[in-house]
C-alpha positions in Angstrom: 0.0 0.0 0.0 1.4 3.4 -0.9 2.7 5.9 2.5 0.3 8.8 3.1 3.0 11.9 3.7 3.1 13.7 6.8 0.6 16.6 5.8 -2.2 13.7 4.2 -1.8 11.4 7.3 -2.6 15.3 9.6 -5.5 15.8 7.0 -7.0 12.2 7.8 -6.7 12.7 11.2 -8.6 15.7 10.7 -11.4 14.4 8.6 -11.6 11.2 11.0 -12.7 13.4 14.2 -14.8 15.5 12.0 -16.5 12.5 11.0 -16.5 10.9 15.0 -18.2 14.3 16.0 -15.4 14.4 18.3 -14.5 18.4 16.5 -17.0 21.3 15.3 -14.2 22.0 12.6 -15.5 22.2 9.0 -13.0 24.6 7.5 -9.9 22.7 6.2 -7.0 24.8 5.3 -4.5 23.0 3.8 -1.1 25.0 2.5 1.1 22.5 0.1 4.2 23.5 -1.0 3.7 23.6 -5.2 4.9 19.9 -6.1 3.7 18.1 -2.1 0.9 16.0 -3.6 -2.6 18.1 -2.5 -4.6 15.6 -5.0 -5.1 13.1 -2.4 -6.2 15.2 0.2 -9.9 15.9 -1.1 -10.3 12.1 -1.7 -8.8 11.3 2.3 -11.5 13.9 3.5 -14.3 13.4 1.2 -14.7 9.4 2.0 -14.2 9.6 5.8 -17.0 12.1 5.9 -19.2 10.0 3.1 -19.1 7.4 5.3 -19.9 9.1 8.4 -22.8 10.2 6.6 -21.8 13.8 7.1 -22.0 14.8 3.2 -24.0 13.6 0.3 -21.7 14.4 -2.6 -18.1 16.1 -3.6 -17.6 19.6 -5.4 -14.0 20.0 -6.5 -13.1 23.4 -8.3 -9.8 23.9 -9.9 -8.1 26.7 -11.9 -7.8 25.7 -15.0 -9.2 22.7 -17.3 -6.3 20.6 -17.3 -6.2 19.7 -13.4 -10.0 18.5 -13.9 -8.8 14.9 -15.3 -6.0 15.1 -12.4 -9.0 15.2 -10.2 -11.1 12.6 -11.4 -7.9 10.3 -11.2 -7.2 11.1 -7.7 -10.4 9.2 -7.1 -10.2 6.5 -9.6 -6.2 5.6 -8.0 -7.0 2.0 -7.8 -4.3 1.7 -5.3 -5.8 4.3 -2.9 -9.6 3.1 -3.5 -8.1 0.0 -1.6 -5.9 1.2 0.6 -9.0 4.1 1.6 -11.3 1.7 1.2 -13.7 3.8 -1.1 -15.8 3.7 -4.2 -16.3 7.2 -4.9 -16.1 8.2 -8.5 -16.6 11.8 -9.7 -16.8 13.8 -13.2 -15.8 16.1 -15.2 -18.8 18.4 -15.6 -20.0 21.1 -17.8 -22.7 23.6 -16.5 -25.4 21.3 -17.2 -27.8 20.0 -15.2 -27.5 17.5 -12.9 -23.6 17.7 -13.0 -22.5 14.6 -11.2 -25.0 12.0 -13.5 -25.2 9.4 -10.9 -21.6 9.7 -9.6 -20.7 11.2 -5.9 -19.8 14.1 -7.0 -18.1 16.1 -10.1 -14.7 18.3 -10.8 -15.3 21.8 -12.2 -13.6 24.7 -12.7 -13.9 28.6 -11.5 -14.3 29.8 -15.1 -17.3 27.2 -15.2 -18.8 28.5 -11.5 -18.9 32.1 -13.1 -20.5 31.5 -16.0 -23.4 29.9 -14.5 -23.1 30.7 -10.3 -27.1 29.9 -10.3 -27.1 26.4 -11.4 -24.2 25.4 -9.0 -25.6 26.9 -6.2 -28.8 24.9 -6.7 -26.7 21.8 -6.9 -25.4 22.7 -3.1 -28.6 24.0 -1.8 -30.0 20.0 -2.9 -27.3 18.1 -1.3 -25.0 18.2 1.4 -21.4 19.0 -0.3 -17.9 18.6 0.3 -16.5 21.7 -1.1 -12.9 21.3 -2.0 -11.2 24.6 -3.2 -7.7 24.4 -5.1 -5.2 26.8 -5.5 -7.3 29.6 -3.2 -5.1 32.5 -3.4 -6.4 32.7 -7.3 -9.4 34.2 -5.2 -9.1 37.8 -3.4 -11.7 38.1 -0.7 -14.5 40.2 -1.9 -14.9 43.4 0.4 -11.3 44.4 0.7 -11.4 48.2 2.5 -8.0 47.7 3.4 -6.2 48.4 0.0 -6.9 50.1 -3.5 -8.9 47.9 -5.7 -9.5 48.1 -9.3 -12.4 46.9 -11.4 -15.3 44.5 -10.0 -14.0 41.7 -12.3 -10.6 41.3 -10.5 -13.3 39.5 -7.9 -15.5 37.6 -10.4 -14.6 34.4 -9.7 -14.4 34.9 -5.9 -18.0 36.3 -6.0 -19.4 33.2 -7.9 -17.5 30.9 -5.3 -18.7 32.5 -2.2 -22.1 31.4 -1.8 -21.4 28.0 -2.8 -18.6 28.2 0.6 -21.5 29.5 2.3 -23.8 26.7 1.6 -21.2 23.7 1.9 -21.6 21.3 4.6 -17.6 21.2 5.0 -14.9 22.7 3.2 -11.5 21.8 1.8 -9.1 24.9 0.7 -6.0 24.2 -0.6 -2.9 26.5 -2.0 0.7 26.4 -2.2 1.2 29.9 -1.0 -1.2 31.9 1.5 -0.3 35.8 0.2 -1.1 37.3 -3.3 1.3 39.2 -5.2 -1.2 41.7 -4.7 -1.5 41.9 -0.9 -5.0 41.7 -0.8 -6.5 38.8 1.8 -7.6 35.7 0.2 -11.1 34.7 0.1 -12.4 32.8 3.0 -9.3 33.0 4.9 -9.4 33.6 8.6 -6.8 36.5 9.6 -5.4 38.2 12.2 -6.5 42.4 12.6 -3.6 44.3 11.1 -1.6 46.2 13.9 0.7 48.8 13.8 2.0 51.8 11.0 3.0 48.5 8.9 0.6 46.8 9.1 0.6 42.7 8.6 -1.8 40.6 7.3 -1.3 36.8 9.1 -3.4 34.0 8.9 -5.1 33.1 12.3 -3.7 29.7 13.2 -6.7 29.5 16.0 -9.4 30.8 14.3 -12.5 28.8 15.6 -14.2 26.4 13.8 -10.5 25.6 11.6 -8.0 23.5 11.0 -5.5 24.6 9.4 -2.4 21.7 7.8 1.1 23.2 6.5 3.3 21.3 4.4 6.2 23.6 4.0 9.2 23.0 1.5 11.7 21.6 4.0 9.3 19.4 4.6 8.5 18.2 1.2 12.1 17.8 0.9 13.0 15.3 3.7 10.2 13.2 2.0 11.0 13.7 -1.7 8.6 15.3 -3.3 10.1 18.4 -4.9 14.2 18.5 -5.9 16.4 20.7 -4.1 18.0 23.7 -6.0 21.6 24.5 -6.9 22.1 27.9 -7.3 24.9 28.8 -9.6 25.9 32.2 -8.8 28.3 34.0 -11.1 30.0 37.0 -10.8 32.0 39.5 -13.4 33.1 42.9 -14.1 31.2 45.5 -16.7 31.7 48.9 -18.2 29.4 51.1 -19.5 28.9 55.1 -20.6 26.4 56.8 -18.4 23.8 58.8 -19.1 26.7 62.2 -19.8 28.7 59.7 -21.8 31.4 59.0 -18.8 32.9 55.4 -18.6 32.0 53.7 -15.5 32.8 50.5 -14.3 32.3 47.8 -11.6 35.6 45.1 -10.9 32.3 43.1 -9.2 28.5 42.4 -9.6 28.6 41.6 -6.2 29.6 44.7 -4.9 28.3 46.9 -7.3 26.5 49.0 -4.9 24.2 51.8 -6.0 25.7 50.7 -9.8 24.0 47.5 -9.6 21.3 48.4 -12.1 23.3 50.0 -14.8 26.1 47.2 -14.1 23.2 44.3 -14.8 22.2 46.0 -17.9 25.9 46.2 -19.2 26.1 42.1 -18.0 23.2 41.1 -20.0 24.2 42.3 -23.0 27.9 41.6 -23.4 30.3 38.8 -22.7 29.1 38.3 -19.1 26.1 36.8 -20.5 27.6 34.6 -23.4 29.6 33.0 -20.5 26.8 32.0 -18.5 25.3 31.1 -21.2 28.1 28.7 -21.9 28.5 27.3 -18.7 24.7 26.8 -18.4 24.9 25.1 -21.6 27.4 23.1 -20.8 26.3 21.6 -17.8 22.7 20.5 -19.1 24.6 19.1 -22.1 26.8 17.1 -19.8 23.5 16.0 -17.8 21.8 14.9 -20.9 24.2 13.0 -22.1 24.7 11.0 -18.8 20.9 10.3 -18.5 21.3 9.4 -22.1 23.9 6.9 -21.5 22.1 5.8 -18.5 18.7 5.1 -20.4 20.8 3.3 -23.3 23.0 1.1 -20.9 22.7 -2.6 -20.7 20.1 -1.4 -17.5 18.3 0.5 -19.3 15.6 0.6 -22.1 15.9 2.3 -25.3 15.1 6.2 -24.3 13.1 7.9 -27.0 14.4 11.2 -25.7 11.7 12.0 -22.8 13.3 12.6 -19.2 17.6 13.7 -20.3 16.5 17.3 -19.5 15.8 21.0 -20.6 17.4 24.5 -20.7 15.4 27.5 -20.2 16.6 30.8 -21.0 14.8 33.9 -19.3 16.3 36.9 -21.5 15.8 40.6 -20.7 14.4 41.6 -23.9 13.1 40.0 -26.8 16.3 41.3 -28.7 18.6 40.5 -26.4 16.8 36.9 -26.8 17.1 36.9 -30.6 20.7 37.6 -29.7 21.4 34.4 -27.4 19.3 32.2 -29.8 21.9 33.0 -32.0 24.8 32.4 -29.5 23.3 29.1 -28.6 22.5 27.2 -32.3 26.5 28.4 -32.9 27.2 25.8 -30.4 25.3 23.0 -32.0 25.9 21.2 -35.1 24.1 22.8 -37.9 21.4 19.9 -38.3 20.7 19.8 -35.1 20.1 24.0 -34.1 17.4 24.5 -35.4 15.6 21.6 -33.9 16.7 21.6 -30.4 17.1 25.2 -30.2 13.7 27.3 -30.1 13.0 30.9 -29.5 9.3 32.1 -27.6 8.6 35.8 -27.4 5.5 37.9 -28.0 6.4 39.0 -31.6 6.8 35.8 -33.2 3.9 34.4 -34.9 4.8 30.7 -34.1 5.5 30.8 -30.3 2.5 29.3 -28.6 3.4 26.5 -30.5 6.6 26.5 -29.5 6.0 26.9 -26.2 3.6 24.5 -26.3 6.6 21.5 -27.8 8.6 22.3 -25.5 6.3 21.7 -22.8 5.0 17.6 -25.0 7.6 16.8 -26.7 11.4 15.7 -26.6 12.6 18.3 -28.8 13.4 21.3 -28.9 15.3 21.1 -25.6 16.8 24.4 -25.2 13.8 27.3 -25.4 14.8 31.4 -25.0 12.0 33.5 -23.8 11.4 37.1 -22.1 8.2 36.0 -20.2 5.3 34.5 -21.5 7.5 30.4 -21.3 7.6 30.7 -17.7 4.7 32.7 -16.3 2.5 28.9 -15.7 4.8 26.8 -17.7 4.2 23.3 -16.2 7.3 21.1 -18.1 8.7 18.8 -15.4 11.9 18.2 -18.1 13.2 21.7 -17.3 16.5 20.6 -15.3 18.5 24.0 -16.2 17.4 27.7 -15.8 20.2 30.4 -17.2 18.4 33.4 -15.1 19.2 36.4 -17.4 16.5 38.9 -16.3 17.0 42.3 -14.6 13.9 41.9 -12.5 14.4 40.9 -8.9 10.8 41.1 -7.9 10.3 37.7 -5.3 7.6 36.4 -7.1 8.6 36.5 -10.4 12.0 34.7 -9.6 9.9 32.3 -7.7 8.3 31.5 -10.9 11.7 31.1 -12.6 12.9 28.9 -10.3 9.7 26.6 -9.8 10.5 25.7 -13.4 13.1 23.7 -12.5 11.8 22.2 -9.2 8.8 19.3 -10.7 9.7 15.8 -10.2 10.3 14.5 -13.8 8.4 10.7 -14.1 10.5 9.9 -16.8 14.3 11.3 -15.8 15.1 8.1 -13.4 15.6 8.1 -9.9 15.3 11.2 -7.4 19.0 11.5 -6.8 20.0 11.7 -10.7 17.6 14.4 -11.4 19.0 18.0 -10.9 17.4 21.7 -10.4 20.4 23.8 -11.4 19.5 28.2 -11.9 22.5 30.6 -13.1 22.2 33.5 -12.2 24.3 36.8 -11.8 25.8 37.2 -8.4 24.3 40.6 -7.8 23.1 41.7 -4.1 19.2 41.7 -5.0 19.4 38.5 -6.1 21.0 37.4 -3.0 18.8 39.0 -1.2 16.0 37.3 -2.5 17.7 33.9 -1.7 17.7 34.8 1.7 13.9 35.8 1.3 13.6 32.1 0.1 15.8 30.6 2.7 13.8 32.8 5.5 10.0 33.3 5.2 7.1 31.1 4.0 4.8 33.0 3.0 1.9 33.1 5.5 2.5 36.6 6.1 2.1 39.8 3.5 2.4 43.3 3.8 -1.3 45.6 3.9 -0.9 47.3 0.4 -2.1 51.0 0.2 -1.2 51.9 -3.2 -0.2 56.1 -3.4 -1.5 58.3 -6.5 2.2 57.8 -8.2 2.7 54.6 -8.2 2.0 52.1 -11.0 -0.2 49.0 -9.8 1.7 46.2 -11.4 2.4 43.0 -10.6 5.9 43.3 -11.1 8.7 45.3 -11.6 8.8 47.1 -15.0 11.4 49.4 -15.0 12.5 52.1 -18.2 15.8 50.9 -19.7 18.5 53.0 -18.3 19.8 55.7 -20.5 23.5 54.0 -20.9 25.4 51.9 -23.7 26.9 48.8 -22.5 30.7 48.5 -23.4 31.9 45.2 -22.4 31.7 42.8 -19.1 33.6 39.8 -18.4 32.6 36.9 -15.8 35.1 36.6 -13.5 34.0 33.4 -11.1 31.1 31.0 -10.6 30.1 29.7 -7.4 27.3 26.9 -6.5 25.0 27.0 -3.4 22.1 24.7 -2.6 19.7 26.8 -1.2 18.5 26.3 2.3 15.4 24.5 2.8 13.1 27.3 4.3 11.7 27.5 8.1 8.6 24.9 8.7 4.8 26.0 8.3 3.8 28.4 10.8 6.6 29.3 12.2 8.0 32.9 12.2 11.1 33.6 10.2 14.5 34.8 12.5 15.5 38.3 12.8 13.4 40.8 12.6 9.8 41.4 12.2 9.0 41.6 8.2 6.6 44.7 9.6 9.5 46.4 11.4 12.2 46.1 8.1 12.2 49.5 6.0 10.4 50.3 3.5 13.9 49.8 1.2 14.1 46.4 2.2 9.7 45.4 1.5 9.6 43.9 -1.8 7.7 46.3 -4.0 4.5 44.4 -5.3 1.8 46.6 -6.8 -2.0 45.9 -7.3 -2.9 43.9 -10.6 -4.8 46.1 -13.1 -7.7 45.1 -15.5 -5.6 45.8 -18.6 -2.6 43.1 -16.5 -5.7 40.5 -16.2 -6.9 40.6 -19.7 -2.9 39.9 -20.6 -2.8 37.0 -18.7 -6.2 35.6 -19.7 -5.0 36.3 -23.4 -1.9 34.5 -22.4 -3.8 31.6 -21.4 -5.4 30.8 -24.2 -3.4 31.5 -26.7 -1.6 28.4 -24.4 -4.4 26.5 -24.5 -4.6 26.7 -28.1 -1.1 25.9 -28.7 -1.3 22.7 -26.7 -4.1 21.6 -28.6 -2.6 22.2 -31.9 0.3 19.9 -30.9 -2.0 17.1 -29.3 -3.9 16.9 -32.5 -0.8 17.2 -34.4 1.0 14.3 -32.7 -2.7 12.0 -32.1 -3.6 12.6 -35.8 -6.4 13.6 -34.8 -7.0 16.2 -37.9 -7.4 14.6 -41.4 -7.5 16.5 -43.7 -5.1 20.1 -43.9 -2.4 21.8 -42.0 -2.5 22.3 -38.6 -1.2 25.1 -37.2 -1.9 28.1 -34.6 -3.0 30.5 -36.6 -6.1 28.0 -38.2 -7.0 27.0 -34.7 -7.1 30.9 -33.9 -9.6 31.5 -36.6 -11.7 28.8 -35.6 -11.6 29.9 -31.4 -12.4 33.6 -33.1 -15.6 31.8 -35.3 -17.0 30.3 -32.3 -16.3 33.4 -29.8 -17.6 35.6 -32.9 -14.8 38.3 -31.8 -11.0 38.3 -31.8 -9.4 38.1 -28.3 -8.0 41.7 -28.8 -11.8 43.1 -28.9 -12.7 40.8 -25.5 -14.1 42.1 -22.6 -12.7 40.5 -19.3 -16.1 38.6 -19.3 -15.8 37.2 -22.6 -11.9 36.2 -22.1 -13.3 34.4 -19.1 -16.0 32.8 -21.0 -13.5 32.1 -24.2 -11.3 30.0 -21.5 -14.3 27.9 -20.2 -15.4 27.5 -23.4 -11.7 26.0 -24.7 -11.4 24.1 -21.5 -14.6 22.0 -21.9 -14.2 21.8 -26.3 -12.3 20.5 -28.5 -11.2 23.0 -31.5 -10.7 20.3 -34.0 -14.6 19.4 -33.7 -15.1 23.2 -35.1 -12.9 23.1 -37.9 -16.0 22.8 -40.8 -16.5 26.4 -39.8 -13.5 27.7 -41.9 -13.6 25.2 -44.1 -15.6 26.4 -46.9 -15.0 30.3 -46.2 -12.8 31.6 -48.9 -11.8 34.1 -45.9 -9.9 31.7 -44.2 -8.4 29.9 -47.4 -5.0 27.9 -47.3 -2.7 29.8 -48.9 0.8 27.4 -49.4 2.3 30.3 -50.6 3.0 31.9 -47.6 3.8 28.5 -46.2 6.9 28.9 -43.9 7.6 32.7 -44.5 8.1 34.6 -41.4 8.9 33.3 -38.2 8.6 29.5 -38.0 6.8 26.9 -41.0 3.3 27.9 -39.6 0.5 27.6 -42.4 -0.8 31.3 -42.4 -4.1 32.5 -44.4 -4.9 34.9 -47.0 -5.9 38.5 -46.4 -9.8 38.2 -45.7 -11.8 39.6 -48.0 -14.8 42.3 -47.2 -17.2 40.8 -49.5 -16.9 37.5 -47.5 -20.5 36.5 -46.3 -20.6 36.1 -42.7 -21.4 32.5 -41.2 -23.2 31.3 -38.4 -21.2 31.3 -34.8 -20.6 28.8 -32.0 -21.5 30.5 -28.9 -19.5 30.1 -25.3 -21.4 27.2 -23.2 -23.1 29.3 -20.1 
């Protein structure tokens, strides 16, 4: 029978006096680091209290479309149905009626819950439900007077959700963080009254009425279930002409001082960053080939190229990422760079695709991006991470480095697979190793943004006005970072209230125009991922398949382009994509001399994408697919 880990076995503990009346608990919190295994926790809870006779069915809501058939698995785990000793089976629903059609319950998703909060909240108000919650800090509570908000549809999810949290018998929440980026409280959350001129929000640990379960990274750690990360520091010189055209220089990254910023531009762009490049290279090269030789061995099966490993390169700009494309396909032989190398950034036409291979398939194995390959990039391959970004916000490195972190199925045993990150050995970056290394994120700072300041979720700072003359790297250094202080327990030194303000990392509110970018950005991933799933499943007979046809097809059935959407409609456009197929759709181009092949075109521009002729206005206009409510 497979081990329960520590925070499971607490959870079933939990849900076993629950269920023996022995507790009036029926809030669950349950904060995973990302990788600790939260899956099983909704099926531990949901059959000791379906046995008790405490609940009637199972809700599960999840963020996005593609954790819905993780769900249903977690149930269906034959090993776990015996060793739990349950026949509970739930479903995949659509806003339909009756969603769980004979089953104990169904998986849906928040995109789903707003699109139709009425018929879901029927659904509880019939039956006695296990609500279980995942990923919760996607949720900001919905009367915030504490900070600045923005528009009403920042909260449209959470205002959908919130009745049906009401209405639940119990309730299972689960997260691998307890702040947002945007200091706002999360929905449902118990929390402590800010005090003081800084004030704090903290989660109340003895709020009545809840339990709450950590499961910290140190934790996950000792028992295997994320890899630990090598930090490969490296450090250099770099000269530069300022702003009045005078040379300045730095003989260290690392003690750069109030040069930091103009010294990191300089690096980026010059030799510093071709040698990192190298050496990050180099070293998932050298990986590769020993998981290569492993696989091939007289041990080993025949490896068909899943599980040697992956480089990802974060870039500053998209031309400095043109730039180390370049750099990197020199290095390879020349049948081969084209393949294995791959670039992903906003202006090329094929790079949801591209993103989207790198995540499926073997090859390519090296990508270059700005942003958009590591904002949600779930590709457990990623061993190596070549850091080359001026931003030094914590939770945009924390999505760098997460990258690197998954437990690969396919790359052997835990103690061959690596989680390496280079990255310039300037003091922010340090510093936000130590953040790492320090706090856990229970506690955030109460955000009042001022007139001046621009509420964005990260850092985006004006080039400075200098040209970049040369830099050199002068030494590398490798640190495994320390595993991080246990749930609920306060980091050392001082109070994160008491530090100055220099010293708080500088988070702003997320803005409706920020939102619609990332909901753009998710389905232009969505779409990507589909293209190459039909592509490699044949699942398209006749014609091309490429981004750009499954974009006019998504555009057919929205009846708009995603650049005309409302935040409502992007929302709607998601659920729709997560519950549909877009190959099903494709006889809705297929006659429409609009959307014509054109083979001419075939392989111009950036990548060998099938593109379409210039629509014509005289084009009749055909019937439309609209979103599922």
């Amino acid at each position: 029978m497979p081990a329960l880990r520590s925070h499971q076995t607490m959870v079933a503990g939990i849900a076993a006096a629950i269920a023996q009346r022995q507790t009036d608990v029926r809030d669950v919190l349950a904060a995973v680091t990302p990788g600790g295994g939260k899956s099983l926790l909704p099926v531990i809870m949901g059959a000791a209290l379906m046995r008790a006779g405490l609940i009637d069915r199972i809700c599960w809501i999840v963020p996005r479309d593609s954790l819905r058939r993780q769900a249903e698995e977690a149930f269906a785990d034959p090993r776990w149905r015996e060793a739990l000793g349950h026949g509970i089976a739930l479903r995949a629903a659509e806003n339909g009626r009756d969603p769980c059609r004979g089953l104990q319950g169904y998986v849906t998703t928040y995109q789903a819950v707003a699109a139709a909060p009425d018929l879901h909240l029927q659904e509880f108000r019939r039956h006695r439900y296990l609500l279980a919650v995942d990923e919760l800090h996607h949720l900001p509570a919905v009367a915030d007077t504490g900070t600045a908000t923005t528009a009403e549809d920042e909260t449209a999810w959470s205002r959908s959700i919130l009745p049906l949290l009401e209405s639940a018998a119990a309730r299972l929440l689960m997260s691998g963080t307890l702040e947002r980026a945007d200091g706002r409280p999360i929905l449902w959350l118990p929390y402590r009254t800010p005090q003081g001129v800084r004030r704090v929000r903290e989660i109340d640990f003895k709020a009545p009425g809840w339990a709450i379960v950590g499961y910290s990274r140190r934790q996950a750690l000792a028992e295997k279930a994320i890899l630990p990360v090598t930090f490969g520091a490296m450090d250099g010189t770099a000269t530069w002409l300022d702003a009045e055209r005078t040379t300045r220089s730095v003989d260290a990254l690392s003690r750069a001082g109030e040069n930091t910023r103009d010294a990191l531009f300089t690096a980026l762009r010059t030799g510093f960053a071709q040698a990192m490049l190298r050496e990050a290279y180099r070293s998932c090269r050298e990986h590769r080939a020993k998981r290569r030789a492993a696989a091939n061995g007289p041990n080993g099966a025949e490896h068909e190229g899943a599980g040697l490993g992956k480089l990802l390169v974060i870039a500053p700009d998209q031309e400095t990422a043109r730039n180390y494309l370049d750099t990197l396909r020199g290095w390879m032989p020349g049948a081969q760079a084209a393949r294995m190398a791959q670039i992903a950034i906003s202006e090329r036409r094929d790079a949801q695709e591209v993103v989207a291979a790198f995540r499926l398939r073997p090859e390519p194995a090296v990508l270059v991006s700005v942003a958009m390959a590591y904002e949600g990039l779930d590709a457990p391959a990623i061993s190596h991470v070549a850091c080359l970004t001026h931003i030094r916000s914590r939770p945009w490195l924390e999505q760098a480095i997460a990258r690197a972190t998954r437990v690969d199925p396919h790359a052997g045993a835990y103690e061959q697979q690596r989680a390496v990150i280079y990255h310039p050995s300037d003091m922010m970056f340090e510093r936000f190793r130590q953040m790492v290394e320090t706090q856990q994120g229970t506690r955030a700072m109460v955000k009042t943004r001022r007139q001046h300041e621009l509420p964005f979720e990260r850092t985006v700072e004006a080039e400075p006005e200098i040209i970049p003359l040369e830099s050199n790297a002068t030494a590398l250094r490798f640190a495994v970072v320390a595993p991080g202080p246990d749930f609920g327990n306060p980091p050392p030194g001082r109070d994160s209230a008491d530090r100055p303000s220099a010293e708080r990392p500088k988070d702003g509110v997320q803005v409706p125009s920020a939102v619609e970018h990332h909901l753009r950005q998710r389905i232009g991933q969505i779409v990507a991922a589909q293209v190459i799933e039909d592509q490699d499943n044949n699942l398209v007979a006749e014609g091309p398949v490429s981004y750009h046809t499954y974009n006019a097809v998504l555009k057919r059935c929205m009846n708009k382009a995603r650049s005309e959407m409302t935040l409502s409609e992007l929302e709607a456009a998601l659920g729709w994509l997560e519950r549909n197929r877009i190959s099903d759709h494709l006889h809705l181009i297929a006659d429409d001399p609009q959307y014509r092949w054109s083979s001419r075109r075939k392989g111009r521009g950036a990548g060998s994408v099938t593109a379409f002729s210039k629509p014509s206005r005289r084009t009749p206009h055909h019937g439309t697919v609209k979103p599922a409510s």
